[in-house]
ZAPAGU-523093 format. One record per residue (C-alpha): residue number from 1; x negated, y, z. Coordinates in steps of 0.001 Angstrom, whole numbers. Layout:
N
PT, NUM, X, Y, Z
...
// end
This chain:
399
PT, 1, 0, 0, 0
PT, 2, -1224, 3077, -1059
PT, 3, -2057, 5915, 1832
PT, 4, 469, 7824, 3072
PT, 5, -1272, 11138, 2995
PT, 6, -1628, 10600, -1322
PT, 7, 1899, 10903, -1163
PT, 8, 4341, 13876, -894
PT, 9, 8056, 13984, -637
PT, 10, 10062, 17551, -381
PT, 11, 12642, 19672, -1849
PT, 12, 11540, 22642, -4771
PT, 13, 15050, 23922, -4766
PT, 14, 16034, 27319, -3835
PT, 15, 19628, 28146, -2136
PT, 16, 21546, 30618, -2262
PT, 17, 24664, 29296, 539
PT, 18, 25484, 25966, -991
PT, 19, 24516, 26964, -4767
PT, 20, 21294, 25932, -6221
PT, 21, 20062, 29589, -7375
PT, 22, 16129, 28076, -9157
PT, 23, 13413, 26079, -8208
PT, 24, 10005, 26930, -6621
PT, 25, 7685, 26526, -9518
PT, 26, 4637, 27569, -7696
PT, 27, 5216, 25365, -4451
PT, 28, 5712, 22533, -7228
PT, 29, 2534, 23434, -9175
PT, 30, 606, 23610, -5638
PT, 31, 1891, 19508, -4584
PT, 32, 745, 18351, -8037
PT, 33, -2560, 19619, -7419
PT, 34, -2983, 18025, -3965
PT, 35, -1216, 15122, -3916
PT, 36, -1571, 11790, -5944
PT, 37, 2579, 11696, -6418
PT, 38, 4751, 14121, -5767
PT, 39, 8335, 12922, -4982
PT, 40, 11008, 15375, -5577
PT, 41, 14191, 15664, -2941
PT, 42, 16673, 15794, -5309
PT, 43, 19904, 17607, -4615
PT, 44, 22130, 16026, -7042
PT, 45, 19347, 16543, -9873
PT, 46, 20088, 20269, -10437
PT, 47, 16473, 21063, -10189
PT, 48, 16027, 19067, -13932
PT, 49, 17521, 22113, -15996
PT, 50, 15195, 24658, -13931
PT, 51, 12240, 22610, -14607
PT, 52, 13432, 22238, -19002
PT, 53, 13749, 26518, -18662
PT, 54, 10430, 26761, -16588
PT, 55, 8473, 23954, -18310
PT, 56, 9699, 22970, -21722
PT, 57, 11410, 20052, -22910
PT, 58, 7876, 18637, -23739
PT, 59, 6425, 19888, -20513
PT, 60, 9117, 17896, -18360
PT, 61, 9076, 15022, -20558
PT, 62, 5176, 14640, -19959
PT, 63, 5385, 15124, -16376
PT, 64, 7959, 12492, -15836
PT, 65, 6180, 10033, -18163
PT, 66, 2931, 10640, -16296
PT, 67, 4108, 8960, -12710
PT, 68, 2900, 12105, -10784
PT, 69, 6465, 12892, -10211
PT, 70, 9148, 10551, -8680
PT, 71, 12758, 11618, -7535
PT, 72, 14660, 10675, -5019
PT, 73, 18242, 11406, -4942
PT, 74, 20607, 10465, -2289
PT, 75, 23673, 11214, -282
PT, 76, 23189, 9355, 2580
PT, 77, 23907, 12031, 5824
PT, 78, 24412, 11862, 9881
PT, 79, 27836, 12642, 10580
PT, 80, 28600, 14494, 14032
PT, 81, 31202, 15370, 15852
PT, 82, 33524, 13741, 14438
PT, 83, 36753, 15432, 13639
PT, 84, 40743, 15198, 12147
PT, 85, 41982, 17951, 10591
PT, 86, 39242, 20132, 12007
PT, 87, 40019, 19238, 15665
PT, 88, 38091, 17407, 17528
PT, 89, 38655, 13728, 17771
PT, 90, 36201, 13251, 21406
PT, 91, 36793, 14631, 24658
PT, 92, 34125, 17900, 25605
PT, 93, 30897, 16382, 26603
PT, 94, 31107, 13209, 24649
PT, 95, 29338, 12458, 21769
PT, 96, 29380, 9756, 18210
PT, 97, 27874, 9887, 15742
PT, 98, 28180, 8093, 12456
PT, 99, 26709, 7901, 8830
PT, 100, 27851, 9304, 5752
PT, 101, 27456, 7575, 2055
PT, 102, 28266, 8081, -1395
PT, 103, 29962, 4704, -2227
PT, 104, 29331, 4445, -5913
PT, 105, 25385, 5575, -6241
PT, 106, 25670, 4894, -9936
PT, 107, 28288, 6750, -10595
PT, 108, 27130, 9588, -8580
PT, 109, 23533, 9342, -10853
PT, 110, 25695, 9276, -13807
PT, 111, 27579, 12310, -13164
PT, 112, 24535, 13960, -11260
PT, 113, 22879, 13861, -15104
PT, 114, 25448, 15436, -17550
PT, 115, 24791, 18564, -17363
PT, 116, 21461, 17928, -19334
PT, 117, 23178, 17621, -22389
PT, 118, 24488, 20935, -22074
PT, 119, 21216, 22389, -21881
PT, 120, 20475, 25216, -24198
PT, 121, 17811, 24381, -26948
PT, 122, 18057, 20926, -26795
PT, 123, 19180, 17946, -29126
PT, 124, 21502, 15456, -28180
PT, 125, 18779, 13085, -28919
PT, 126, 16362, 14794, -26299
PT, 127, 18924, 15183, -24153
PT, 128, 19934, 11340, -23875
PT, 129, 15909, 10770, -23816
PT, 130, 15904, 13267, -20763
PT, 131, 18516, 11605, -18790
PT, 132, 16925, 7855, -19560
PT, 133, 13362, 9071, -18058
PT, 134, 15058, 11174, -15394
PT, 135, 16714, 7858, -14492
PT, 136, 13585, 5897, -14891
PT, 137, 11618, 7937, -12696
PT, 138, 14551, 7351, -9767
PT, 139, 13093, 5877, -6541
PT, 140, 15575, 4439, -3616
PT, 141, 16186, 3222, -307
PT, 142, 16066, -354, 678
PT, 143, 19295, -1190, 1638
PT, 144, 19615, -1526, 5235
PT, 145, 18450, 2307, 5122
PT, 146, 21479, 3805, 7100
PT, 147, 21605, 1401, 9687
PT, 148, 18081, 1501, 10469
PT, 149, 18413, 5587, 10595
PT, 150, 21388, 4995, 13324
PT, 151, 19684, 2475, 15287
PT, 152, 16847, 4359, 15802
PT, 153, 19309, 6937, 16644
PT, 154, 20873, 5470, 18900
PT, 155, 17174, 4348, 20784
PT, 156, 16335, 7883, 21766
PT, 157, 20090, 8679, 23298
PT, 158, 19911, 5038, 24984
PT, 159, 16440, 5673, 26153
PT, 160, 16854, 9241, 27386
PT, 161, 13979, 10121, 24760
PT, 162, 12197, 13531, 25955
PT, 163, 13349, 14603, 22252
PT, 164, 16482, 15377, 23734
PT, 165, 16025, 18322, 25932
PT, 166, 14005, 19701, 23947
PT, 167, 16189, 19539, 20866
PT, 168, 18845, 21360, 22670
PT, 169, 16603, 23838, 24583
PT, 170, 15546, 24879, 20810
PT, 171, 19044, 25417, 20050
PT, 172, 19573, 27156, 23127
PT, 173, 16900, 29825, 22076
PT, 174, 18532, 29952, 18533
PT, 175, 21687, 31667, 20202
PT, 176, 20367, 33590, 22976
PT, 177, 17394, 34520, 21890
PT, 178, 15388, 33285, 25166
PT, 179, 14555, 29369, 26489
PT, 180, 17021, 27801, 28131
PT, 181, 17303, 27945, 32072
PT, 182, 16198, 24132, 33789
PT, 183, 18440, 22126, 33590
PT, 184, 18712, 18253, 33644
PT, 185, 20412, 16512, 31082
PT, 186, 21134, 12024, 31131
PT, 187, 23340, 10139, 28452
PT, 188, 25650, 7459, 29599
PT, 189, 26986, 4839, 26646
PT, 190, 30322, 4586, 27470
PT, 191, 31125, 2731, 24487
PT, 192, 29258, 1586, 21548
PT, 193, 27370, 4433, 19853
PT, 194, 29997, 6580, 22029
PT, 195, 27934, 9192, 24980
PT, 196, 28818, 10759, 27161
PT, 197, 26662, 13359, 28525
PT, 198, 25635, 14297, 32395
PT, 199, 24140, 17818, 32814
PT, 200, 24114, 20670, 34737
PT, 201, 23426, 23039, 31367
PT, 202, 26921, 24938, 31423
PT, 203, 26313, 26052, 35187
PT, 204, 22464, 26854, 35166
PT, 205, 22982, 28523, 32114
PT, 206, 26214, 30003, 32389
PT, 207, 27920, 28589, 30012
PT, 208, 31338, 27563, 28696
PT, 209, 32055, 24173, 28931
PT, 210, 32941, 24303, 25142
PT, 211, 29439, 26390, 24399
PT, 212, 27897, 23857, 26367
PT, 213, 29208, 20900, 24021
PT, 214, 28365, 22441, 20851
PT, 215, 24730, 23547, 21853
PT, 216, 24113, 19395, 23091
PT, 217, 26129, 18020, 20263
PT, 218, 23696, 20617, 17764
PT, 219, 20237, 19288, 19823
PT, 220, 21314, 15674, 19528
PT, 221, 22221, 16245, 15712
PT, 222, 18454, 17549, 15303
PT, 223, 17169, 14380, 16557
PT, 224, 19021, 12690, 14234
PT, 225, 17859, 14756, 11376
PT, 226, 14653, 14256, 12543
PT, 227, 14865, 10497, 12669
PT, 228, 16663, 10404, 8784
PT, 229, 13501, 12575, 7744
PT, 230, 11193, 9880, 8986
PT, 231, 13252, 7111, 7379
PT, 232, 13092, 8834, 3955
PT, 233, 9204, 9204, 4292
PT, 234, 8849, 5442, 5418
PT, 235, 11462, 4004, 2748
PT, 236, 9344, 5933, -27
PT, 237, 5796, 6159, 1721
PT, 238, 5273, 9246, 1711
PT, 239, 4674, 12634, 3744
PT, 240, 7246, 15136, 4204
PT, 241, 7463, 18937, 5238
PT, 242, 9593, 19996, 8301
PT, 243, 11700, 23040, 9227
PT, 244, 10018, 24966, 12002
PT, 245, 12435, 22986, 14455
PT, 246, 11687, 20062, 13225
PT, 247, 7790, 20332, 13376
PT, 248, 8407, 20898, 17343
PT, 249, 10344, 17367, 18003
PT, 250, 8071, 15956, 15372
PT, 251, 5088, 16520, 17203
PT, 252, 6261, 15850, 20729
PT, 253, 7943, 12344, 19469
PT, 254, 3855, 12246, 17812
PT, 255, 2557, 12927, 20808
PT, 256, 4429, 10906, 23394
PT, 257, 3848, 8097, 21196
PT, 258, 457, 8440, 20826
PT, 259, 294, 8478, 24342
PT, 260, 2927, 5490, 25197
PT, 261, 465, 3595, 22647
PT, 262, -2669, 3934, 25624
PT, 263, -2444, 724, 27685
PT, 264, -3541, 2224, 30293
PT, 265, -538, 4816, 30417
PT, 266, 1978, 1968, 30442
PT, 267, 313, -157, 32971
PT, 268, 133, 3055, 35799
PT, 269, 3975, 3307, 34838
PT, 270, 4366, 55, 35279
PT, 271, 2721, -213, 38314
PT, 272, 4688, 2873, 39626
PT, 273, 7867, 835, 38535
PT, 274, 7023, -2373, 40363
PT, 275, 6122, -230, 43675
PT, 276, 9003, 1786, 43881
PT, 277, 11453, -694, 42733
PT, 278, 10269, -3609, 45831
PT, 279, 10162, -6397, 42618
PT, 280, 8987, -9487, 44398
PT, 281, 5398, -10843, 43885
PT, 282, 4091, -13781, 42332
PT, 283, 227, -15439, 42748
PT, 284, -1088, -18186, 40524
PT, 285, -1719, -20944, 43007
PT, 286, 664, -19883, 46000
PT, 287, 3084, -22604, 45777
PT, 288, 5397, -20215, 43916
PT, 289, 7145, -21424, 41046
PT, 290, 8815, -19510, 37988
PT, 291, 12156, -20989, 35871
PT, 292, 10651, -20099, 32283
PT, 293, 13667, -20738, 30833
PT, 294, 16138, -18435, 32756
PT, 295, 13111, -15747, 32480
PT, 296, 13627, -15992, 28609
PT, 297, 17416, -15386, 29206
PT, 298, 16914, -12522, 31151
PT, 299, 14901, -11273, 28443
PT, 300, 17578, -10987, 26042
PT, 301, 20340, -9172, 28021
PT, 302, 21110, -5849, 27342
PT, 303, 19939, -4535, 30748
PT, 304, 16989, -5928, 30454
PT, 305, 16229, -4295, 26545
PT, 306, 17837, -1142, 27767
PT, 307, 14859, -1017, 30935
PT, 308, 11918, -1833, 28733
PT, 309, 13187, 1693, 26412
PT, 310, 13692, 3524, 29694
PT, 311, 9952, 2406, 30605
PT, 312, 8630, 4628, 27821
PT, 313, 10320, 7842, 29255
PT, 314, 9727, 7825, 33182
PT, 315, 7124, 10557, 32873
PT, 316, 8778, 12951, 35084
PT, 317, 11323, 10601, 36631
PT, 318, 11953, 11033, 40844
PT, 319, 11255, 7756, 42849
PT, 320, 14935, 7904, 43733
PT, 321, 15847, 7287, 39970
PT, 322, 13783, 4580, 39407
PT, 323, 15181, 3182, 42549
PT, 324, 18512, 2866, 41490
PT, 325, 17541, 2116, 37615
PT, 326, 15538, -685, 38297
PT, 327, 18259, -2423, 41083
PT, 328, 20033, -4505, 38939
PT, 329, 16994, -6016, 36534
PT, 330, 15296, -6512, 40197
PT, 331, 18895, -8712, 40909
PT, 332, 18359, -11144, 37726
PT, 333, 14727, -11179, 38578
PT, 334, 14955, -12496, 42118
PT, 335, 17351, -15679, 40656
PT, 336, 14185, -17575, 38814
PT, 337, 11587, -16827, 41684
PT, 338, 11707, -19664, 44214
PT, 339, 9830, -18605, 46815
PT, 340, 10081, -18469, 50756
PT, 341, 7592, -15490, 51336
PT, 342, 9721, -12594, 49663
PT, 343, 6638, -10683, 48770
PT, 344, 6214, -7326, 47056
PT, 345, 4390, -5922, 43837
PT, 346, 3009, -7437, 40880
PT, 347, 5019, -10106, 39653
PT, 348, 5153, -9446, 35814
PT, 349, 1827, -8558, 36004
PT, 350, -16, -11137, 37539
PT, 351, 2699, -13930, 35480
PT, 352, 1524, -11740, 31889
PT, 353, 5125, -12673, 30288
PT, 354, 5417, -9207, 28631
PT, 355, 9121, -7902, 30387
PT, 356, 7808, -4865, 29900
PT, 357, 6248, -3706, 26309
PT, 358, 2871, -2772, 27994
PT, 359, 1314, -5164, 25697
PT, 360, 1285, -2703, 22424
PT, 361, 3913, -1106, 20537
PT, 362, 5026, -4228, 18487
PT, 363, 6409, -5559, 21666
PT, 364, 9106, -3166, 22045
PT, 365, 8217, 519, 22332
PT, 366, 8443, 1162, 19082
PT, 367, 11142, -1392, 17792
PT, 368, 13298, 1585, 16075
PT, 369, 12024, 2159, 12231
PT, 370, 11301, 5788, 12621
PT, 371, 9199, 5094, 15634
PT, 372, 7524, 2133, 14377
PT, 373, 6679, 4537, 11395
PT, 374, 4885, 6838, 13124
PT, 375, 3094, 3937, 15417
PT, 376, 1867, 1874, 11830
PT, 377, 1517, 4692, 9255
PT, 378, 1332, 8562, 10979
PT, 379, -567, 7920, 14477
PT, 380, -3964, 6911, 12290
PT, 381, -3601, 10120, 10219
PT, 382, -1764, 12133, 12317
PT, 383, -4064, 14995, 11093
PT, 384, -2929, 14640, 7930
PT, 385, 1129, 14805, 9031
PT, 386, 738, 17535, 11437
PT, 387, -1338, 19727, 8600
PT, 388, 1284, 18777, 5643
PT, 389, 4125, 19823, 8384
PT, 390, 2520, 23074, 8733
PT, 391, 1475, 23351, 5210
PT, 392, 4899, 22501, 3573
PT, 393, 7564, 23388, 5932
PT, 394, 10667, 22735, 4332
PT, 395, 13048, 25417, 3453
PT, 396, 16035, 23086, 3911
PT, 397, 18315, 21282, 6493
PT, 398, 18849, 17469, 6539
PT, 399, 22271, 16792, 4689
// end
């Protein structure tokens, strides 16, 4: 696989509202220069008649047949807060989130390309050459692309990712002008993909309850913008510009990986953890004796997956929360120890059965696609992200 930082996907478009007003020619011009491929964001190919005015019919034609431009064209989009006839289908302070798809991609192609024939200057025979390359030169998604961009999703809000307050303390300084007041902010899934949010944001801040809704529901929606911008550069391998937001939860979920990725981090977390929470202990050669089999079970409940995300994010937890986070996986644990001396500490540790993913990133901190991403492809040339982020900031929002 070739390198990631050869590789450049972003939007040349310029808006004017919703209305594609031109292209940037000289932001265009710059990529192809840099970059080994340049993959163009398409919005529903409207940049192609731009590019026949700017470039020539020969000019485009050459470009496309060269493979230094790709396009990518999709309408795949988070949908949030979810509404009926403009009203508001959740209670205030809950939260879902869905995805939105263009069912018939072919179709969509199809009538994404006809207004090349009605380009002035050209033949119907170079238009119907135009349109072949055009959808030659067409690069997608694998399939499972949505899901994967919810299921990460839904990691962060399940893990209480630091992402979070940050994405709405950005919004917060979007309307008023000034950071946010502290405030504490924890998700509760009260139903699948359905959260419900704990915070005292509307009374540090002041706040209207409804105020207070839209600025979380806008943070969380940034995360998931985030997370679909990381999908498209993994599905087509390439980098990707950010909006100024963005860059900001980019580099924080860059940095907290890089540092959840030190052994040595997780293991003082872990031993934090196993203090705090009284789990029992367990010595090779005590007499003690461990039921392998129910272990494995225990492995696979919910609980148990949801604790080994919350592991990643206890930076600034109190004692008292980890206390009463880590009651019930101490419960399960205590039914496959038989043992008479009810000791405390290590017993994970010592036993080296990987309950929590201290053992690397492939065994579970970075199981969601845009955080396994960054883990396999960005962390070894995170220079080259964080300078592209700066270098190309897009001029766009996520769809």
């Amino acid at each position: 696989m070739a390198s990631i930082r050869h590789r450049l996907i972003g939007e040349i478009a310029i808006r004017s509202g919703l209305d594609i007003t031109g292209v940037d020619l000289n932001s265009l011009l710059r990529r192809l220069a840099l970059f080994d491929t340049v993959i163009l964001k398409s919005v529903r190919l409207k940049e192609i008649p731009f590019l026949v005015r700017a470039l020539g019919y020969a000019g485009v034609m050459e470009l496309l047949s060269s493979g230094a431009m790709e396009i990518y064209c999709e309408a795949i989009f988070i949908i949030q807060g979810l509404k009926r006839n403009e009203q508001r289908m959740l209670p205030i302070g809950e939260y879902a989130f869905g995805l939105g798809e263009i069912a018939d991609h072919e179709q969509y192609i199809h009538d994404a390309l006809q207004p090349i024939s009605a380009l002035e200057g050209l033949t119907p025979k170079q238009a119907q050459k135009l349109k072949r390359l055009v959808a030659l030169r067409l690069i997608r998604p694998p399939s499972d692309f949505g899901k994967k961009i919810l299921d990460q999703f839904d990691r962060d809000l399940r893990g209480g990712s630091p992402s979070i307050k940050r994405a709405i303390n950005l919004r917060f300084v979007r309307v008023h002008g000034t950071p946010a007041p502290e405030f504490s902010i924890r998700l509760q899934e009260v139903q699948e993909r359905k959260f419900r949010a704990e915070t005292n944001l509307f009374e540090s801040a002041s706040l209207s309850s409804e105020a207070t809704n839209d600025l979380i529901e806008s943070g969380l929606g940034a995360i998931g913008n985030l997370n679909h911008r990381l999908a498209e550069m993994d599905a087509v391998s390439a980098l990707s510009g950010f909006s100024e937001d963005e860059n900001v939860l980019f580099e924080d979920k860059l940095a907290f990986l890089a540092k959840a990725c030190n052994p040595s981090v997780q293991e003082e977390q872990f031993r934090r953890i196993l203090r705090i929470g009284g789990f029992p202990e367990f010595h090779v050669g005590d007499g003690q004796k461990i039921n392998v089999g129910r272990l494995l079970e225990i492995r696979q409940t919910r609980e148990c997956a949801d604790f080994r995300q919350w592991v990643t994010t206890i930076d600034s937890a109190s004692d008292k929360e980890i206390t009463e986070r880590v009651a019930g996986i101490r419960s399960q644990l205590s039914s496959f120890i038989h043992s008479s001396k009810g000791k405390v500490v290590r017993l994970l540790a010592s036993a080296g059965i990987g309950l929590i993913p201290i053992g690397g990133p492939l065994a579970g901190l970075a199981a969601g696609v845009a955080d396994s991403f960054i883990v396999d492809r960005l962390l070894p040339e995170s220079g080259a992200a964080s300078f592209i982020s700066h270098l190309y900031p897009s001029v766009f929002e996520s769809r």
